[in-house]
DRENDO-1510 file (C-alpha; in Angstrom, 1 decimal, always signed):
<recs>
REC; n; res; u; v; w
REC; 1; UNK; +0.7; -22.6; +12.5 .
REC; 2; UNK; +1.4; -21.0; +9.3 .
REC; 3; UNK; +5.0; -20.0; +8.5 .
REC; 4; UNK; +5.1; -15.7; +8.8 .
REC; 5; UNK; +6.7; -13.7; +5.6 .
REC; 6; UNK; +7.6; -10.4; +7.3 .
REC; 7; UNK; +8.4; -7.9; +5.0 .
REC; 8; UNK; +10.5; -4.9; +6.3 .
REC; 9; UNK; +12.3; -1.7; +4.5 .
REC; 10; UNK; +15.5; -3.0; +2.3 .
REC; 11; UNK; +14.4; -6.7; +2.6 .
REC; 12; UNK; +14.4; -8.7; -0.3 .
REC; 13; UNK; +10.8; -9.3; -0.8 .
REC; 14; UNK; +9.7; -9.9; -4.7 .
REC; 15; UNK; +6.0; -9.8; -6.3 .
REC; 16; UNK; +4.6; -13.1; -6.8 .
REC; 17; UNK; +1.5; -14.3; -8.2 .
REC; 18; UNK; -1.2; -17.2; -6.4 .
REC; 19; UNK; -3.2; -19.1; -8.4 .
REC; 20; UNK; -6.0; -21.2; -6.2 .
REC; 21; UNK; -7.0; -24.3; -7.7 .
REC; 22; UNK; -10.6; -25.3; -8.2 .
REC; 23; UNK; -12.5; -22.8; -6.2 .
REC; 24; UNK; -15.6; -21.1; -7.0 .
REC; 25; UNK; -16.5; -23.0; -9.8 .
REC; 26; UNK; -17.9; -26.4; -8.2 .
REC; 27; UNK; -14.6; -26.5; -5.2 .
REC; 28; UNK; -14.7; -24.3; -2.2 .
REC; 29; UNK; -16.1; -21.2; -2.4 .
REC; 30; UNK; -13.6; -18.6; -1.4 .
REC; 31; UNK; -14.3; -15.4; -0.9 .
REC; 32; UNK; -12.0; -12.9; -2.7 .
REC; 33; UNK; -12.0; -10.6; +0.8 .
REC; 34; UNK; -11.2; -13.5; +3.1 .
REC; 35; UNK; -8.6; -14.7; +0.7 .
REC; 36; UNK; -6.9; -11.2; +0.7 .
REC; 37; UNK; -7.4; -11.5; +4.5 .
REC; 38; UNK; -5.2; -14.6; +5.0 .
REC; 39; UNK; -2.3; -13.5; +2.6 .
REC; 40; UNK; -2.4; -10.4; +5.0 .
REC; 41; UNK; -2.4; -12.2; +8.3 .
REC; 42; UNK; +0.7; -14.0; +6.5 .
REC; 43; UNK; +2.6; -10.7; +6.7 .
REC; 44; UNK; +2.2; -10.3; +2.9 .
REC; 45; UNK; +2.2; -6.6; +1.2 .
REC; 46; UNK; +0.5; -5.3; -1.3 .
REC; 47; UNK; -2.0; -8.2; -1.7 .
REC; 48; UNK; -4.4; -7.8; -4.5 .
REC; 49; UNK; -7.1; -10.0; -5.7 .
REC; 50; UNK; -8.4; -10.5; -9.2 .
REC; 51; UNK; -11.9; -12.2; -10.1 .
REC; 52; UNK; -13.0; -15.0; -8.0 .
REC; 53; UNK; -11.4; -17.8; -9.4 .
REC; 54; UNK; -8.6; -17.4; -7.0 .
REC; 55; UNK; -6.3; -15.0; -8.1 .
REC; 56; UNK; -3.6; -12.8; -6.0 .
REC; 57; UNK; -0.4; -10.8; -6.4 .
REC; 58; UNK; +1.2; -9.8; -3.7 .
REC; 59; UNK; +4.9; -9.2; -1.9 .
REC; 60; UNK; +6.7; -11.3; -0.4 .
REC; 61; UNK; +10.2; -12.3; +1.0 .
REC; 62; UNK; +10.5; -16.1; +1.1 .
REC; 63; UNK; +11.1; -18.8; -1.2 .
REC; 64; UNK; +8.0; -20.1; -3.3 .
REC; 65; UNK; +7.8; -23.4; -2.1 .
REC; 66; UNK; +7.6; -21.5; +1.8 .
REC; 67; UNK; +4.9; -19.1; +0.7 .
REC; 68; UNK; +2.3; -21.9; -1.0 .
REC; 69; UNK; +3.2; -23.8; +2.2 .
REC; 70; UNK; +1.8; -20.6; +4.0 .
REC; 71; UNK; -1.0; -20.1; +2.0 .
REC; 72; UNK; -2.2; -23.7; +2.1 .
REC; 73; UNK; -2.6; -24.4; +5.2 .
REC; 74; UNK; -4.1; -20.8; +6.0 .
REC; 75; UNK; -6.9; -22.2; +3.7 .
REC; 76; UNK; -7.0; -25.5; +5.1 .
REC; 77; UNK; -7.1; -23.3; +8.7 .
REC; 78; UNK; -10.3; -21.5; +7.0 .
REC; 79; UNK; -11.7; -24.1; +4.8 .
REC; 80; UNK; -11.1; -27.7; +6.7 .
REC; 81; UNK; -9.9; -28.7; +3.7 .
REC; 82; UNK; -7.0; -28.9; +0.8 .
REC; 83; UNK; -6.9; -26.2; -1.8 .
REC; 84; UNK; -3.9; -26.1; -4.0 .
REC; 85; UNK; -1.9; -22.9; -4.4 .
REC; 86; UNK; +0.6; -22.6; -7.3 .
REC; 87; UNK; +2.6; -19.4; -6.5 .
REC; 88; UNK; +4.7; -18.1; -9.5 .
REC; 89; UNK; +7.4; -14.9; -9.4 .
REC; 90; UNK; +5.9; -12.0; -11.3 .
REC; 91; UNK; +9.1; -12.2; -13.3 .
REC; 92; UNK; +8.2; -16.4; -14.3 .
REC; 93; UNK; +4.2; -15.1; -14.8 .
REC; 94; UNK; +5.3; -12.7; -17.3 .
REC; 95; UNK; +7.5; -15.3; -19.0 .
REC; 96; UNK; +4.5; -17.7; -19.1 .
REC; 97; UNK; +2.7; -15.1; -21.1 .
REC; 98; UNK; +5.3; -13.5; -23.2 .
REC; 99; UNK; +5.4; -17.3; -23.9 .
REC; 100; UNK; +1.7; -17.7; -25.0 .
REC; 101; UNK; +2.1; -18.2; -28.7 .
REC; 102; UNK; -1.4; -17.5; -29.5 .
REC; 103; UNK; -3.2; -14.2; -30.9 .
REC; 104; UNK; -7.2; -14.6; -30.3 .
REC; 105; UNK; -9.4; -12.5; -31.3 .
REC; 106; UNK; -10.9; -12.5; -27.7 .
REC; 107; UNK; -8.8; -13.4; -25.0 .
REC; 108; UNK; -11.4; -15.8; -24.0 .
REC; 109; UNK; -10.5; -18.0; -26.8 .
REC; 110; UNK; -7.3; -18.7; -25.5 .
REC; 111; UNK; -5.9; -20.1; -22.5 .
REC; 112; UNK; -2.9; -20.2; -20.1 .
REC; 113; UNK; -2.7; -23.5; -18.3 .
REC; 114; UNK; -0.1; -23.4; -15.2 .
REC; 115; UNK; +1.6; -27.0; -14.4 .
REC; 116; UNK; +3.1; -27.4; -10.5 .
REC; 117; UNK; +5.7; -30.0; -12.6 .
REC; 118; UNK; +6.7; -30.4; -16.1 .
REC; 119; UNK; +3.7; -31.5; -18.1 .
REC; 120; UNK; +3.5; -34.4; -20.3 .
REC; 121; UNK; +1.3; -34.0; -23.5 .
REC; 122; UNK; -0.6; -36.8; -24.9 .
REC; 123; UNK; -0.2; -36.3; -28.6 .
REC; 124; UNK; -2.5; -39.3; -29.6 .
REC; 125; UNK; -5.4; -38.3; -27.3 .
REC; 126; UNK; -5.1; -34.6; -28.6 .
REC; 127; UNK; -5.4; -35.4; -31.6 .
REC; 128; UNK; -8.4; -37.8; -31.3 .
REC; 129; UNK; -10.6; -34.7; -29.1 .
REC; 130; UNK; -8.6; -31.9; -30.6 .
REC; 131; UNK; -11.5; -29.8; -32.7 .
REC; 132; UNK; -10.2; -28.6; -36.1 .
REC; 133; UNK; -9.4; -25.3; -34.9 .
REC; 134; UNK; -8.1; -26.0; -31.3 .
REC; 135; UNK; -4.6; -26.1; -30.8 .
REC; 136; UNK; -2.6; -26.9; -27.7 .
REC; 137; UNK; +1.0; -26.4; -26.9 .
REC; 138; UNK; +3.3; -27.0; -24.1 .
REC; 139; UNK; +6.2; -24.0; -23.3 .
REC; 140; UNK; +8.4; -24.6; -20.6 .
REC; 141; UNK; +6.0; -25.6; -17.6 .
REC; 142; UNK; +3.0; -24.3; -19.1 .
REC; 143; UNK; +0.3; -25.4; -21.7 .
REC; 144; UNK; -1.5; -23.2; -24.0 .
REC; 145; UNK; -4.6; -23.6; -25.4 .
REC; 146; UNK; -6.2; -22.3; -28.0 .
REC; 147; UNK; -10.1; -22.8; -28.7 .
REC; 148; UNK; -11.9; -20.1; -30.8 .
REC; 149; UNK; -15.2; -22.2; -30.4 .
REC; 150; UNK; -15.4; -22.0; -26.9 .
REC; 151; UNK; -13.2; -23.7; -23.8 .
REC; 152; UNK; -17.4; -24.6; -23.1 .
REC; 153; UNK; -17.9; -26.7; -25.9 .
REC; 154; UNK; -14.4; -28.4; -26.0 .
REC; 155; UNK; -13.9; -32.3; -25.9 .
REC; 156; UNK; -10.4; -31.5; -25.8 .
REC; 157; UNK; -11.2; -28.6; -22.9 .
REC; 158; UNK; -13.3; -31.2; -20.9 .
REC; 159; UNK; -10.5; -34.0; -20.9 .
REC; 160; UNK; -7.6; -31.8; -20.3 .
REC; 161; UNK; -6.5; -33.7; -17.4 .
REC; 162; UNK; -6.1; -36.6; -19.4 .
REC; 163; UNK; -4.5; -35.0; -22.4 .
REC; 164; UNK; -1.8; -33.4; -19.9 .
REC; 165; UNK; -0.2; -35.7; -17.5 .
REC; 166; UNK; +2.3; -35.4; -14.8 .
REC; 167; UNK; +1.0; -32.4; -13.2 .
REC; 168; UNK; -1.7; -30.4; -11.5 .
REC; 169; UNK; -2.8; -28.2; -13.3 .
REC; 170; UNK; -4.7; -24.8; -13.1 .
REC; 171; UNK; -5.9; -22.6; -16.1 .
REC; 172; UNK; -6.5; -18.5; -16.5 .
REC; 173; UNK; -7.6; -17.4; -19.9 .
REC; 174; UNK; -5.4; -14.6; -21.5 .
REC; 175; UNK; -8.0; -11.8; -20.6 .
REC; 176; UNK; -7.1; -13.1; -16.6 .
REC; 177; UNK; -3.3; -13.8; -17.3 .
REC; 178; UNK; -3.1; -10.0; -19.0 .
REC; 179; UNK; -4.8; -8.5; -16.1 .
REC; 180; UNK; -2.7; -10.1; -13.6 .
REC; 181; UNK; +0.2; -8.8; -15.6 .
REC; 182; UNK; -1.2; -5.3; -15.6 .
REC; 183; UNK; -1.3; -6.0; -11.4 .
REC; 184; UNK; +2.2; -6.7; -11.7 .
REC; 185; UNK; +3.1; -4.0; -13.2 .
REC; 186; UNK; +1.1; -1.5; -11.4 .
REC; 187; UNK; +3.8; +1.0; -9.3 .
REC; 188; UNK; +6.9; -0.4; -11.1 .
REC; 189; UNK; +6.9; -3.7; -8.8 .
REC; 190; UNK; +9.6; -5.9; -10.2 .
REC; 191; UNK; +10.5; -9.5; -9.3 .
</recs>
């Protein structure tokens, strides 16, 4: 059974941010509802979805390692199988994007890709798929990518795994990393 994250008045729960790996776009479909659901039955507050591509923000008292925990095996509970979770702090989500070193002019263009451990670029193989206005770079434990032709038309988009190393990886693009910010920010939440 699922560790339980009770929150209670003066406790020192913080806003964090889940990001499901590889549903609803040829993984498990999750539905955003259910997913809200299990953070719930978690004991989690304030649980928000965005999109389904497996986005929540929510509140939280635990470390982050004990909340994915949680949240993992809820889904496997649901699903009968793995999904991974990468849960961030609000506080290290805005980071990642105050981070993003790109301006598009469509936040489709760019993307935020969010490592579970330090990633490892391949600088010959990005440079061999790389298209001549693509550009990738790595800040901290994330990996930006920028691809004003379209992520859909990218050899460099369509190898990414092999281009970045040492991780799993999950990616928003900056119009799902800014709204997810916005949900953040929503009522003054900080953490």
């Amino acid at each position: 059974m699922a560790t339980v994250w009770r929150m209670q008045n003066g406790d020192s729960s913080t806003n964090w941010v889940a990001l499901l790996r590889g549903v609803n776009v040829g993984g498990v479909a999750v539905e955003m509802a259910a997913l809200r659901g299990l953070a719930e039955g978690l004991g989690w507050g304030e649980v928000k979805s965005y999109i389904a591509s497996g986005n929540l923000v929510f509140r939280a008292a635990g470390p982050a390692e004990g909340l994915r925990a949680a949240l993992e095996a809820a889904l496997a509970g649901r699903y009968g199988r793995a999904i991974p979770v990468l849960i961030l702090s609000g506080e290290g989500f805005r980071a990642a994007l105050a981070a993003h070193p790109f301006q598009p002019e469509r936040g489709n263009q760019s993307h935020v890709f969010f490592c579970w451990d330090a990633p490892v670029l391949d600088q010959a193989l990005f440079q061999a798929l790389r298209a001549p206005d693509e550009d990738l770079r790595v800040t901290g434990g994330h990996v930006h990518f920028h691809a004003p032709g379209g992520i859909g038309r990218s050899k460099l988009a369509e190898r990414l795994g092999k281009v970045v190393t040492g991780t799993e990886i999950t990616g928003r693009n900056l119009n799902t990393v800014r709204k997810l910010a916005e949900m953040l920010d929503a009522g003054g939440q900080t953490g």
